[in-house]
MDAnalysis code that builds the backbone (N, CA, C; Angstrom):
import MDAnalysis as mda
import numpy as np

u = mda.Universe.empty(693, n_residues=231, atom_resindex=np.repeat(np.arange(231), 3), trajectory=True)
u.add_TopologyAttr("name", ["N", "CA", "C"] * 231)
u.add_TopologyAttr("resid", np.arange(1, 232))
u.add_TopologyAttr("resname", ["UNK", "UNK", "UNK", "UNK", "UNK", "UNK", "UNK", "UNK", "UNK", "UNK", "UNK", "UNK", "UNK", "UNK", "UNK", "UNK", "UNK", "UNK", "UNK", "UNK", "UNK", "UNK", "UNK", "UNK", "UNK", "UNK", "UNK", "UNK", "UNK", "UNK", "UNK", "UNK", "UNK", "UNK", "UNK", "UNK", "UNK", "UNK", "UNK", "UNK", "UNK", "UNK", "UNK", "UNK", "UNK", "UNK", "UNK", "UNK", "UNK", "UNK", "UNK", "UNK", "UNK", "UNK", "UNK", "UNK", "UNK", "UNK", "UNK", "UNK", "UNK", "UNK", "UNK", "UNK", "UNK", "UNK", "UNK", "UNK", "UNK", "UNK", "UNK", "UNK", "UNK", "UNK", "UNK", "UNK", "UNK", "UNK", "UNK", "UNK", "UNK", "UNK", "UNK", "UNK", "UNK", "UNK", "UNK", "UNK", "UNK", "UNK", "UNK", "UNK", "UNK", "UNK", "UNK", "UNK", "UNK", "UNK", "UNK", "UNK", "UNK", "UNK", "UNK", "UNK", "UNK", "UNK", "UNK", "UNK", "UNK", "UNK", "UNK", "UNK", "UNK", "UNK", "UNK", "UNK", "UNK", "UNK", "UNK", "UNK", "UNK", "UNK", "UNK", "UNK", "UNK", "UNK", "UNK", "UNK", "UNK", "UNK", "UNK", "UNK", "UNK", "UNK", "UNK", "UNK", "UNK", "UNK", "UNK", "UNK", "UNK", "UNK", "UNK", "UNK", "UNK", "UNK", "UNK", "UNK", "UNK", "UNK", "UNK", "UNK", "UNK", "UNK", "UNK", "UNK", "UNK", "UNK", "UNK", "UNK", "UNK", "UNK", "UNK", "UNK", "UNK", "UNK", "UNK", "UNK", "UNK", "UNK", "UNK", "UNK", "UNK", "UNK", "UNK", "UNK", "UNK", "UNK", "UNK", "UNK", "UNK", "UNK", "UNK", "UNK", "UNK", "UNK", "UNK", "UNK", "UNK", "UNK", "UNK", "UNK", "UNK", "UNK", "UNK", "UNK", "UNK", "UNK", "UNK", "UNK", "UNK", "UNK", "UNK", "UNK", "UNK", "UNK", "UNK", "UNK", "UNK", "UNK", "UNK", "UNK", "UNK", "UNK", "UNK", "UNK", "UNK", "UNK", "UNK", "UNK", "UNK", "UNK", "UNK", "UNK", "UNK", "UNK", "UNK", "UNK", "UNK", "UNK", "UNK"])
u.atoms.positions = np.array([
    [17.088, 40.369, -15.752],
    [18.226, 39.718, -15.098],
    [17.869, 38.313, -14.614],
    [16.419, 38.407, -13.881],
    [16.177, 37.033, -13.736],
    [15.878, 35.702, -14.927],
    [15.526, 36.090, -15.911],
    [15.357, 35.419, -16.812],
    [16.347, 35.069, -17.348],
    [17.442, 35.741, -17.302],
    [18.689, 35.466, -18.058],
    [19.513, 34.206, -17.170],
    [19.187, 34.407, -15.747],
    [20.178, 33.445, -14.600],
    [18.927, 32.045, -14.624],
    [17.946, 31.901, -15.150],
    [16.941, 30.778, -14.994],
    [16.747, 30.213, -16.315],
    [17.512, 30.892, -17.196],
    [17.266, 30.373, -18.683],
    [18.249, 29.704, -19.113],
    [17.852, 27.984, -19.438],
    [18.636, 26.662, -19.671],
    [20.060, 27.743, -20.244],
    [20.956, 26.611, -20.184],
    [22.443, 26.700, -21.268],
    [22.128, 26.454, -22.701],
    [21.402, 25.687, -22.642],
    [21.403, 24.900, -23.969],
    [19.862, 25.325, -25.006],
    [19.370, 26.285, -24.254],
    [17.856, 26.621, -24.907],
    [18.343, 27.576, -26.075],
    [16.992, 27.553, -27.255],
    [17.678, 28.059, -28.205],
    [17.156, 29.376, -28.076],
    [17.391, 30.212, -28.955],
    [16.819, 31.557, -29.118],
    [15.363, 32.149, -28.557],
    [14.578, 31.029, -29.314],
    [13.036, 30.659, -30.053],
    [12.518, 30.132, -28.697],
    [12.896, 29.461, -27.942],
    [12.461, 28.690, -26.781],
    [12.049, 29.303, -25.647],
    [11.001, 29.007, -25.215],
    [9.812, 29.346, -24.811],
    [10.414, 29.395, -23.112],
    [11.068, 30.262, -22.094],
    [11.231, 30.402, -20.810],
    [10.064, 30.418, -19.633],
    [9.933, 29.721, -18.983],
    [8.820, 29.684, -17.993],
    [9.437, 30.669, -16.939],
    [8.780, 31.631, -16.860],
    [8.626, 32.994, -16.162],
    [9.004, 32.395, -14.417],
    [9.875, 33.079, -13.490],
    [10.268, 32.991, -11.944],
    [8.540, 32.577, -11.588],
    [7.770, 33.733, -11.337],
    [6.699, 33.698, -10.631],
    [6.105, 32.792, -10.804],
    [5.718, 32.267, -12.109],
    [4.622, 31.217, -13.319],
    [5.295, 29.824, -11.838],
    [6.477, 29.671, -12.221],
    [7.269, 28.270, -11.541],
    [7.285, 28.683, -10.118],
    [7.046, 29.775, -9.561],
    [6.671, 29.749, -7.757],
    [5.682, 29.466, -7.448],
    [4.314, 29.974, -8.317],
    [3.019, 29.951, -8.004],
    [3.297, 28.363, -8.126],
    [3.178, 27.696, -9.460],
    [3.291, 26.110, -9.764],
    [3.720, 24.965, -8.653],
    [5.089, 25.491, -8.119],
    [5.141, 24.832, -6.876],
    [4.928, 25.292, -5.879],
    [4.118, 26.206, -5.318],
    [3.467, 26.730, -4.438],
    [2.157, 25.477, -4.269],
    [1.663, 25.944, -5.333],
    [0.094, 25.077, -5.704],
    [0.554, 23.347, -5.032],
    [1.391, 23.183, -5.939],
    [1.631, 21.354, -5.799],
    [1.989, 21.384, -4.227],
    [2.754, 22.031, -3.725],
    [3.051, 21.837, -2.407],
    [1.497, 21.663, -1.730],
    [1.132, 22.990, -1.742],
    [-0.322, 22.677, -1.061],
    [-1.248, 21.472, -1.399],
    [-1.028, 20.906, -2.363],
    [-1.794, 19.883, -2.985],
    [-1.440, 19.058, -2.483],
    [0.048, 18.763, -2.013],
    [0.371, 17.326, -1.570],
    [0.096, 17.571, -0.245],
    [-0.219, 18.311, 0.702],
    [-0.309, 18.454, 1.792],
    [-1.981, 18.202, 2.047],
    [-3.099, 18.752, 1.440],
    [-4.459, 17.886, 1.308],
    [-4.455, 16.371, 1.246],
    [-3.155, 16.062, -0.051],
    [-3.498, 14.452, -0.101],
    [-2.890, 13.754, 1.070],
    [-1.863, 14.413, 1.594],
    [-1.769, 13.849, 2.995],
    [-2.528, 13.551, 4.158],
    [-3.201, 14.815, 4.576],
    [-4.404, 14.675, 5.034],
    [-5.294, 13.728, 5.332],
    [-5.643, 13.767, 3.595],
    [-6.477, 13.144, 3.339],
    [-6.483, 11.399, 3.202],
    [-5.331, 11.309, 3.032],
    [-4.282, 9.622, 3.404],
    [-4.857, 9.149, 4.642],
    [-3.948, 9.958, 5.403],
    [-4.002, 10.239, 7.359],
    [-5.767, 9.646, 7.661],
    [-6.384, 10.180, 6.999],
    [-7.916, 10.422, 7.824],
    [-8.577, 8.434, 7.750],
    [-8.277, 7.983, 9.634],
    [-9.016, 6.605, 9.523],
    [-8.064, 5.870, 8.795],
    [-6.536, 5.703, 8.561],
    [-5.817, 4.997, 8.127],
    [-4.861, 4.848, 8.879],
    [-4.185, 3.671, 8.617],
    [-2.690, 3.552, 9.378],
    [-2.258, 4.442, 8.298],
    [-0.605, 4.671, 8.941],
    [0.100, 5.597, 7.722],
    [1.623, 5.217, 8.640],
    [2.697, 5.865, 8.003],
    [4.119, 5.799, 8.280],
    [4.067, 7.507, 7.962],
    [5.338, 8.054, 8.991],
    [5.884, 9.459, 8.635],
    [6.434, 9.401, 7.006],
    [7.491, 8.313, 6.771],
    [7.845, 8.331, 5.482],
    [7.028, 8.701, 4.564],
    [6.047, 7.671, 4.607],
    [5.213, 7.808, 3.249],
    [4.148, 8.670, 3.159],
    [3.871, 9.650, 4.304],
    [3.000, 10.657, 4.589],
    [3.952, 12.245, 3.837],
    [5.086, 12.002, 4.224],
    [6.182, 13.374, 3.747],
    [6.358, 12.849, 2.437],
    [6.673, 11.719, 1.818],
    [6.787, 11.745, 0.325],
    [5.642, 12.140, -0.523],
    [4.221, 11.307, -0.057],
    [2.867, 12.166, -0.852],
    [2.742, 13.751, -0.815],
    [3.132, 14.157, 0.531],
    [3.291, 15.578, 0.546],
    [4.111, 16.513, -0.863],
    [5.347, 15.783, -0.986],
    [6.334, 16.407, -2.152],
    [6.041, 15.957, -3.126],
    [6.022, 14.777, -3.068],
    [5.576, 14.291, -5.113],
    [4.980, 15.084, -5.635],
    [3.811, 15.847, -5.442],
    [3.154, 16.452, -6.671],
    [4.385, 17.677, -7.057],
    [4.847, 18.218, -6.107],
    [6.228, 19.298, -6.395],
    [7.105, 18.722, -7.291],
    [7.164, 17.736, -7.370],
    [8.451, 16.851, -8.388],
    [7.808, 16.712, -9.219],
    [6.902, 16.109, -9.154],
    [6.304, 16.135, -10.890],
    [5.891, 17.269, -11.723],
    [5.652, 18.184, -11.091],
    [5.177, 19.197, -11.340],
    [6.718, 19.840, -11.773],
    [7.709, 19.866, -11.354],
    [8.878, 20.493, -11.986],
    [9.214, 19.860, -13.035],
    [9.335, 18.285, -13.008],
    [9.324, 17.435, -14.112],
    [8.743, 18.200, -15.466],
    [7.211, 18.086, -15.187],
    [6.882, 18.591, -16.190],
    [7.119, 19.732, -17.411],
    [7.341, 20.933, -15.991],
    [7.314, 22.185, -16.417],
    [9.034, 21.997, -17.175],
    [10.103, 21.469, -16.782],
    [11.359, 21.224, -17.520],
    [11.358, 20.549, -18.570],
    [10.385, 19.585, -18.822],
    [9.631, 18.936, -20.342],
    [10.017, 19.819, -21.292],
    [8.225, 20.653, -20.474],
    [7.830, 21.628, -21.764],
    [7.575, 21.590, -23.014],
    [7.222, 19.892, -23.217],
    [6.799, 19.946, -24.819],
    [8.047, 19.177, -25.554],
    [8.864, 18.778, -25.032],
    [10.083, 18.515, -25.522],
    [9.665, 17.115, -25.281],
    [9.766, 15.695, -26.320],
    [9.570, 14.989, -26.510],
    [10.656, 13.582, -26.087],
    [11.697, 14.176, -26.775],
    [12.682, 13.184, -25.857],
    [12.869, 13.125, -24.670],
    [13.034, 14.668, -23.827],
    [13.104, 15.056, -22.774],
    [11.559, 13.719, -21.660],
    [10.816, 14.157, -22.299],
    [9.842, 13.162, -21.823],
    [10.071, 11.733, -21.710],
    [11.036, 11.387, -22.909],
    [10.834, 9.818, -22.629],
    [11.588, 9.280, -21.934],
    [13.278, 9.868, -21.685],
    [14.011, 9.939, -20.583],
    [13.515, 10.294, -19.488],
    [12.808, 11.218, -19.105],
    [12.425, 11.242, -17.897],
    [11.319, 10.244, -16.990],
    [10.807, 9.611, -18.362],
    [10.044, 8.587, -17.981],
    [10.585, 7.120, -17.393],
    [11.965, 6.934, -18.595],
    [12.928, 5.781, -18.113],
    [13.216, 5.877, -16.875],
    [13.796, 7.319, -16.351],
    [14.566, 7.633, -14.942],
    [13.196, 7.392, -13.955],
    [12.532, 7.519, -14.224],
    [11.055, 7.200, -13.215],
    [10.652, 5.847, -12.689],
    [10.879, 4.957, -13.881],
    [10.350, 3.505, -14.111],
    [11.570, 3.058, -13.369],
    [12.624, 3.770, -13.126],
    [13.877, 2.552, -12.182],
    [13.342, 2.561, -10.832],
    [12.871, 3.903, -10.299],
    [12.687, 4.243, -8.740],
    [11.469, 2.870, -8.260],
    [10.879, 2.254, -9.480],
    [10.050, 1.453, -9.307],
    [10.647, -0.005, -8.179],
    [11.916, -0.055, -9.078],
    [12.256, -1.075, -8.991],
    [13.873, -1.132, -7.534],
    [13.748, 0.075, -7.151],
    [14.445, 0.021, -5.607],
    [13.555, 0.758, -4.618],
    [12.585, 0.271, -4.609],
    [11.783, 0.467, -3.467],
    [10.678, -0.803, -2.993],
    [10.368, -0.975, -1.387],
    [9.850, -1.881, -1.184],
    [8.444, -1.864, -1.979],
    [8.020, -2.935, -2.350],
    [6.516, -2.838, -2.654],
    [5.630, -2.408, -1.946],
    [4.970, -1.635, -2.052],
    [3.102, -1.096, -1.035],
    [2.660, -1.695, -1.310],
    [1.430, -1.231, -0.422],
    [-0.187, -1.757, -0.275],
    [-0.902, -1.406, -2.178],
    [-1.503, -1.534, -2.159],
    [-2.621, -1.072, -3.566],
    [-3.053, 0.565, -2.896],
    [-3.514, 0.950, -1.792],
    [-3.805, 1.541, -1.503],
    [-3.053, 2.793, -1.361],
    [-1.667, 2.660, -1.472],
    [-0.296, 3.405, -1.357],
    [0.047, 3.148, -2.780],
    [0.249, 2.796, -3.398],
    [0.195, 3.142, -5.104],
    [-0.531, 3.727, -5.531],
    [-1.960, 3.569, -5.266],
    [-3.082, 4.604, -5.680],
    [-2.559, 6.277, -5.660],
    [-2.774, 6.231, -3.944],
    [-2.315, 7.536, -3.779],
    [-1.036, 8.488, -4.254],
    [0.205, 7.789, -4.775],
    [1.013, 7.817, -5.470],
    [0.723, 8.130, -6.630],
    [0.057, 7.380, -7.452],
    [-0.392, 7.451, -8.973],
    [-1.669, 9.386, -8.727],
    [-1.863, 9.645, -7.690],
    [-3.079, 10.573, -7.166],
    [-1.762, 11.662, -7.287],
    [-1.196, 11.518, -6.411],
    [-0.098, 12.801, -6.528],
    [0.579, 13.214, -7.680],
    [1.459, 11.783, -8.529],
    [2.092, 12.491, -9.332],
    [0.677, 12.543, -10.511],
    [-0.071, 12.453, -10.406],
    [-1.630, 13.002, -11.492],
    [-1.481, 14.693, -11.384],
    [-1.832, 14.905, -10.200],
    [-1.938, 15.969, -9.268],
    [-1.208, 17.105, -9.894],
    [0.297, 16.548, -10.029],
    [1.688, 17.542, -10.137],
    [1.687, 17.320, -11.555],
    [1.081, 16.795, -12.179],
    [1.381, 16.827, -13.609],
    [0.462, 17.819, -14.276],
    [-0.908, 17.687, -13.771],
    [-1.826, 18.631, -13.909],
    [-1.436, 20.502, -13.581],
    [-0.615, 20.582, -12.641],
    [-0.430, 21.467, -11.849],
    [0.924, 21.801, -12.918],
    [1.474, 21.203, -13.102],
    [3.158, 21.049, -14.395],
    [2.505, 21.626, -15.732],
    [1.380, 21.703, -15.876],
    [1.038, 22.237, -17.293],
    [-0.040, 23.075, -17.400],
    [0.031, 23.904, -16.226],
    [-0.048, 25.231, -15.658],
    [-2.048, 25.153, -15.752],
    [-2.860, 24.039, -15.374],
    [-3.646, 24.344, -15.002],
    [-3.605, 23.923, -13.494],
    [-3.781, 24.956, -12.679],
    [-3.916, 24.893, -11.350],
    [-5.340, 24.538, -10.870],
    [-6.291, 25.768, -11.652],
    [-7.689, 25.145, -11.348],
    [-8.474, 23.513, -11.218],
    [-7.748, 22.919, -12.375],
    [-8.101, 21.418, -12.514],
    [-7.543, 20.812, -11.647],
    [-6.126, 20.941, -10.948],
    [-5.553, 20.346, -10.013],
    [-6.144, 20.511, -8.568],
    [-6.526, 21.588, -8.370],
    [-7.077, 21.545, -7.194],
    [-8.760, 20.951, -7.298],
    [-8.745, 21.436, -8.237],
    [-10.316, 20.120, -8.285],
    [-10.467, 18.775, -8.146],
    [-9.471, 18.872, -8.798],
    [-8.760, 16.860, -8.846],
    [-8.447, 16.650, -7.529],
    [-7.946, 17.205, -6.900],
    [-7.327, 16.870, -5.711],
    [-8.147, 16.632, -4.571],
    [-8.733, 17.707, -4.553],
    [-10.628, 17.931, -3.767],
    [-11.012, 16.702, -3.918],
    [-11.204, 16.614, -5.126],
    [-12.368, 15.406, -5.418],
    [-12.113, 14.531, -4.961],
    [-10.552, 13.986, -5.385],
    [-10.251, 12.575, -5.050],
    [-9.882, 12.231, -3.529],
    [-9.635, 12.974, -3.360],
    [-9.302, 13.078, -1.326],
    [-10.423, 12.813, -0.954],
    [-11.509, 13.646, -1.056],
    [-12.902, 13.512, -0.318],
    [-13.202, 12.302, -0.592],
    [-13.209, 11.670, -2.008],
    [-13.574, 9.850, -2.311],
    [-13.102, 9.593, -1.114],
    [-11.845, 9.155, -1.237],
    [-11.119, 8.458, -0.689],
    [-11.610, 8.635, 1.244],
    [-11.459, 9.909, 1.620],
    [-12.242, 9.721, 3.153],
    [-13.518, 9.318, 3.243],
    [-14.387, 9.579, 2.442],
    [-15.511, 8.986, 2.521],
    [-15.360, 6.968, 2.894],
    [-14.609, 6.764, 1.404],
    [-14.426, 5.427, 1.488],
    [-13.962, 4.870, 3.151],
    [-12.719, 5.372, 3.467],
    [-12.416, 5.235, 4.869],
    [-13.381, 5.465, 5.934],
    [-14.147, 5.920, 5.867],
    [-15.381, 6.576, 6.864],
    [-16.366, 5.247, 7.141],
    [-16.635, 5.085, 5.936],
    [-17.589, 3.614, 5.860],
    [-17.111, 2.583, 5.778],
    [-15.476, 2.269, 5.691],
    [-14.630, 1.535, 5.666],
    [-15.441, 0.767, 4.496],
    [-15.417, 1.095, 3.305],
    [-15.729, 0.606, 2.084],
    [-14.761, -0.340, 1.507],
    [-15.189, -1.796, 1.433],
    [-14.358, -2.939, 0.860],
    [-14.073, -3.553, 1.971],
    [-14.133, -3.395, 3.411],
    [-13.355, -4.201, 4.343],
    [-14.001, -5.619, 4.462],
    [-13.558, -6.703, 4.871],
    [-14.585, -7.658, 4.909],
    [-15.468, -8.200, 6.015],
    [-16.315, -8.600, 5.630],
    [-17.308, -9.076, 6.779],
    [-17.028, -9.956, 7.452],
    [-17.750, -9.891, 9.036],
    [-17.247, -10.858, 9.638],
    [-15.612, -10.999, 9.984],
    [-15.228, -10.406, 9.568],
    [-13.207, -11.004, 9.810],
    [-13.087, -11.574, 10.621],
    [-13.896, -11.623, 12.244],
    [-13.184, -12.180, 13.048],
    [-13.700, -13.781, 13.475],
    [-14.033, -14.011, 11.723],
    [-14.330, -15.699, 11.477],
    [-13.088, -15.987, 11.073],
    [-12.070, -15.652, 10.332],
    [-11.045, -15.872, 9.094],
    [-10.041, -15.787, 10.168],
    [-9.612, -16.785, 10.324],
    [-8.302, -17.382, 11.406],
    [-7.382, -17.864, 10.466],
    [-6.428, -17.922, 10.904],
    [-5.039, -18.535, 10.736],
    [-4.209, -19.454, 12.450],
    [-4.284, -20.823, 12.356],
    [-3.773, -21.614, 13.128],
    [-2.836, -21.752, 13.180],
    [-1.359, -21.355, 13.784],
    [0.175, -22.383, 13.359],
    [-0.034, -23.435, 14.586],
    [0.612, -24.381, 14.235],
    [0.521, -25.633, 15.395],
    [1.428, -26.057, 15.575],
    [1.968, -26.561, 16.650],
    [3.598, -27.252, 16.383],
    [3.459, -28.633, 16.852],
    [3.963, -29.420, 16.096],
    [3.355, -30.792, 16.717],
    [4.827, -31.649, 16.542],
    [5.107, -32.745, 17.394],
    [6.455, -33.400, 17.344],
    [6.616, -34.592, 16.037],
    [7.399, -34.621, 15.626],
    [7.924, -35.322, 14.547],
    [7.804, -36.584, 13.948],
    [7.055, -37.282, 15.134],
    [6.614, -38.620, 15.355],
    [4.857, -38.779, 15.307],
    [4.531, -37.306, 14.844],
    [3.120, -37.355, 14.827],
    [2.847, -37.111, 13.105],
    [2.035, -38.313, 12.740],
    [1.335, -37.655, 10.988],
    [0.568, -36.672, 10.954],
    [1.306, -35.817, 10.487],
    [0.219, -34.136, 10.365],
    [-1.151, -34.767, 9.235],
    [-0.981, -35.591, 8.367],
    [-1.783, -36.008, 7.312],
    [-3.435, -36.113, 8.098],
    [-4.200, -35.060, 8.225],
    [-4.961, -35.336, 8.439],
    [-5.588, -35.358, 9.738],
    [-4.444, -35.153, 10.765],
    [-4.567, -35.235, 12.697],
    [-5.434, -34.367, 12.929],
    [-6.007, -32.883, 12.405],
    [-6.823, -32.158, 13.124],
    [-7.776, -31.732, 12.736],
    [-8.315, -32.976, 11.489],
    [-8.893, -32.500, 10.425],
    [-10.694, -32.970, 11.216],
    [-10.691, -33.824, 12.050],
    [-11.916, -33.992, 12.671],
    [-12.059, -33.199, 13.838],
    [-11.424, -32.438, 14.302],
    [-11.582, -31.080, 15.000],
    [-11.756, -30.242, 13.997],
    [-11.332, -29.865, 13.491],
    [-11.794, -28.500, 12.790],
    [-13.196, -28.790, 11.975],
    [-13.229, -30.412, 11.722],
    [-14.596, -30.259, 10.842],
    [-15.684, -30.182, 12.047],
    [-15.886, -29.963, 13.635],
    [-16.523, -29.517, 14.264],
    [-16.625, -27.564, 14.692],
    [-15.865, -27.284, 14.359],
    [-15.255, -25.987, 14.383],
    [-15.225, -24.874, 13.364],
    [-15.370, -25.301, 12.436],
    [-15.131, -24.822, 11.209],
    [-15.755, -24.605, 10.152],
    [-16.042, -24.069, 9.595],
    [-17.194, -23.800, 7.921],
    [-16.009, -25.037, 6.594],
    [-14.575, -24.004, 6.994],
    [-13.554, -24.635, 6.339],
    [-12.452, -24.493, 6.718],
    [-11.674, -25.267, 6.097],
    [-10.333, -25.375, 7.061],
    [-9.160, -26.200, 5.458],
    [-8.138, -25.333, 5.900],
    [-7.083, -25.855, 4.251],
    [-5.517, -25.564, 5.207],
    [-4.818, -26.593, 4.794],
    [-3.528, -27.081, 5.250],
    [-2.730, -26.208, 4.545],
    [-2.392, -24.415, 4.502],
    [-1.831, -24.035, 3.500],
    [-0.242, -24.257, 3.560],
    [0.331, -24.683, 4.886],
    [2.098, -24.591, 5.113],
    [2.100, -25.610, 5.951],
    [3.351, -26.661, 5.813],
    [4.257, -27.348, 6.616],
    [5.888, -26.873, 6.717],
    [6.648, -26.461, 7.797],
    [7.352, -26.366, 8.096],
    [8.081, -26.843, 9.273],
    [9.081, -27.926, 8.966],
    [10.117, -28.188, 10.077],
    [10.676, -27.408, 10.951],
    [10.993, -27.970, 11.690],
    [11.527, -26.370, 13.240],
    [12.317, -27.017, 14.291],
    [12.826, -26.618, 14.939],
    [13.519, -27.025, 16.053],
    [14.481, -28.579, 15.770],
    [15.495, -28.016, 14.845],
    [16.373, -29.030, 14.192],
    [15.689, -29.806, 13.611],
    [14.745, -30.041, 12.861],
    [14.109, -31.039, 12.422],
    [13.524, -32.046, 13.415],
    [13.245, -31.560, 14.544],
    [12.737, -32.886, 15.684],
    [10.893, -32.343, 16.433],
    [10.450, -30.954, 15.208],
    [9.015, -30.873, 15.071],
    [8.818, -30.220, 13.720],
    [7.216, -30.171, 14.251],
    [6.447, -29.542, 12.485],
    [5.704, -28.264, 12.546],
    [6.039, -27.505, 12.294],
    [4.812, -26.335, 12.756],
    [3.545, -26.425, 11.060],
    [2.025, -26.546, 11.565],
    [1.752, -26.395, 10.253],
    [0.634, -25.444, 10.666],
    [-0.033, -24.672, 9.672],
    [-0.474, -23.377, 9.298],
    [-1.869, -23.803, 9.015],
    [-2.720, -23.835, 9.419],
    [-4.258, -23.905, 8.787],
    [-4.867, -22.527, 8.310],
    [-5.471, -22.322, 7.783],
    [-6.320, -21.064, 7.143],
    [-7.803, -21.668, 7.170],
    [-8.692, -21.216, 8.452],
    [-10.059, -21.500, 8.773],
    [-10.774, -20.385, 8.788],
    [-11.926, -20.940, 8.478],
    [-13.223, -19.988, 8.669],
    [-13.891, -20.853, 9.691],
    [-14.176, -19.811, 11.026],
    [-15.223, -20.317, 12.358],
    [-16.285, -20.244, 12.066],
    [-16.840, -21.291, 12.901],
    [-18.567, -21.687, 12.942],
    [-18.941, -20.606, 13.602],
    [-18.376, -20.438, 15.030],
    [-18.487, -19.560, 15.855],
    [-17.340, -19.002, 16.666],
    [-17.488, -17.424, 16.527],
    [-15.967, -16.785, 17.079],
    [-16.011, -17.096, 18.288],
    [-16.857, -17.190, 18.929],
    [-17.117, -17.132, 20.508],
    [-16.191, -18.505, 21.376],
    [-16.216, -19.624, 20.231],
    [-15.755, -20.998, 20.720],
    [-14.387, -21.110, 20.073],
    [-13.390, -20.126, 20.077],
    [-12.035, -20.200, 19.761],
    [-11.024, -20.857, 20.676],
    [-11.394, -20.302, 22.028],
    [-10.672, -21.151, 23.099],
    [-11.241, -22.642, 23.232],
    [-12.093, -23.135, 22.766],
    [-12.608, -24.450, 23.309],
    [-11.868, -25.051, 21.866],
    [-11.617, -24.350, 20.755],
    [-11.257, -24.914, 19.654],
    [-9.535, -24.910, 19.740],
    [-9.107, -24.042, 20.614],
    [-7.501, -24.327, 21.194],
    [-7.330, -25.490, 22.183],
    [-8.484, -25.798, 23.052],
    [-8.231, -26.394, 23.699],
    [-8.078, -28.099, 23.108],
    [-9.124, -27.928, 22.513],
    [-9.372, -29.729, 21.771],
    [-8.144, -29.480, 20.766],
    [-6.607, -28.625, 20.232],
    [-5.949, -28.996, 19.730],
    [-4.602, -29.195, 21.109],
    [-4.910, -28.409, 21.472],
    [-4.057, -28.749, 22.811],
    [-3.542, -30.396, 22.834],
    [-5.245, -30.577, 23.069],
    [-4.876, -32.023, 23.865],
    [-4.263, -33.253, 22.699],
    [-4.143, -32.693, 21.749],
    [-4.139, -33.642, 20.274],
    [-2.597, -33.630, 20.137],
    [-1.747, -32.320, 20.088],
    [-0.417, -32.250, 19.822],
    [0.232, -31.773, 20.979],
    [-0.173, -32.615, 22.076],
    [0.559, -32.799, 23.235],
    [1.293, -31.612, 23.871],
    [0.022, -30.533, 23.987],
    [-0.010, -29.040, 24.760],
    [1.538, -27.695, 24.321],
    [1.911, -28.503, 23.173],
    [3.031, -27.382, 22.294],
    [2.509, -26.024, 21.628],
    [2.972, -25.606, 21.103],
    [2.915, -24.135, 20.836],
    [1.756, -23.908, 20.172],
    [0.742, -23.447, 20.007],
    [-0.360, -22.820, 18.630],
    [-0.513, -21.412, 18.980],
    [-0.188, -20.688, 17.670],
    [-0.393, -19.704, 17.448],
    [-1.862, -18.939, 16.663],
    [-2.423, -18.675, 17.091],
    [-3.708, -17.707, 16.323],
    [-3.451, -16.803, 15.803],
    [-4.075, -16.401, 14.725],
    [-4.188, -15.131, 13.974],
    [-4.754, -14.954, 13.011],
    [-4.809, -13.187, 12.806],
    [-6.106, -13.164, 11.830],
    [-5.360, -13.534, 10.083],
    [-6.396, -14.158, 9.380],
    [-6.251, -14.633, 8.241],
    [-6.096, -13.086, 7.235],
    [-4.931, -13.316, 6.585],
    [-4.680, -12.705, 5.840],
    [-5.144, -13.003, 4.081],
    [-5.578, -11.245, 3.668],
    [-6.409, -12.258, 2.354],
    [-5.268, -12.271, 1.403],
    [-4.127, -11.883, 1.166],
    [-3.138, -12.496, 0.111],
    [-1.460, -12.244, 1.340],
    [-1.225, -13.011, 0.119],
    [0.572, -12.904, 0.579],
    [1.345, -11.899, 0.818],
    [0.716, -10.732, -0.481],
    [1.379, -9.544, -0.589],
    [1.199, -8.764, -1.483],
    [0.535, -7.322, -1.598],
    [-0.326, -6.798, -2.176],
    [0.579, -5.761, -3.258],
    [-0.809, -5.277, -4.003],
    [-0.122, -4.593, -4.825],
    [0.005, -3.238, -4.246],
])
């Protein structure tokens, strides 16, 4: 009876039914799987609830994905199209949040073509990388709290061309003019330096000597960011 209420409309005679239990155990497994890679996300990372409950389910979706495949070839390549749009209405992540993404639906695909054993190995494995990496904070960079970012706001009547460039060459390893922007109706300039310190310790003495240069207006500090916006 159950096979008869779970078996497509459109399947033929010959066609191969994936058994109630086969597809409970399957998403049984992926569930638990996405709930390790969560975990394992979580451990020594920032994270969002969102994107902690979606790694959780993805491997369950792919994993049904799959198992509704089944070998069926077109079925695959449509389902691949319908995949490749979700790409393109959602904000961009980190590299680090795609990874884990690309980890889950691995995960559920493995788990979709009914080896469970490999999936939970996979899953093991790659989680534990991944906390390890976080543990030793593997890739972070050295020093960071040399890599500044300056905004300055200086009045309109002052040539940015060059005004703070003999302060910072006391201050600085290096120093690059990456933004000018107008502000306050066009009657100042805010501009953006991207420096590396001689010494972190002399940051306030290095606010102060801009202080006195652009006539005690706004500067903002912060830490230097290494791109615009990641993958």
């Amino acid at each position: 009876m159950l096979e008869t209420i779970f078996k497509g409309l459109f399947d033929a005679e010959t066609a191969t039914v994936i058994s109630v239990t086969d597809f409970i155990i399957c998403i049984g497994c992926s569930l638990v799987l996405g709930l390790i890679m969560a975990f394992g996300y979580m451990f020594r990372a920032r994270y969002t609830k969102s994107f902690v409950v979606t790694l959780a389910i993805l491997p369950a979706v792919v994993c049904v994905v799959i198992m509704m495949v089944n070998g069926n070839v077109g079925t695959g390549v449509a389902v691949a199209g319908a995949f490749s749009l979700v790409r393109f209405r959602s904000v961009p992540g980190t590299a680090k949040e795609i990874g884990m993404l690309f980890l889950a639906m691995g995960a559920g695909l493995i788990a979709g073509m009914g080896y469970i054993g490999f999936a939970f190995l996979f899953t093991v494995i790659l989680c534990a990388v991944n906390m390890l990496y976080n543990l030793f904070s593997f890739g972070a960079r050295k020093n960071s709290a040399r890599y500044k970012s300056f905004r300055i706001t200086i009045p309109e009547d002052l040539d940015y061309t060059g005004v703070f460039e003999e302060i910072f060459k006391d201050y600085t390893v290096s120093c690059e003019l990456s933004k000018v922007k107008s502000t306050n109706m066009g009657s100042m300039f805010r501009l953006t330096y991207d420096v590396v310190l001689r010494d972190p310790s002399k940051e306030k003495e290095l606010i102060d000597k801009i202080r006195q240069r652009n006539g005690n207006l706004e500067i903002t500090v912060s830490r230097q960011e290494t791109v615009e916006s990641q993958l």
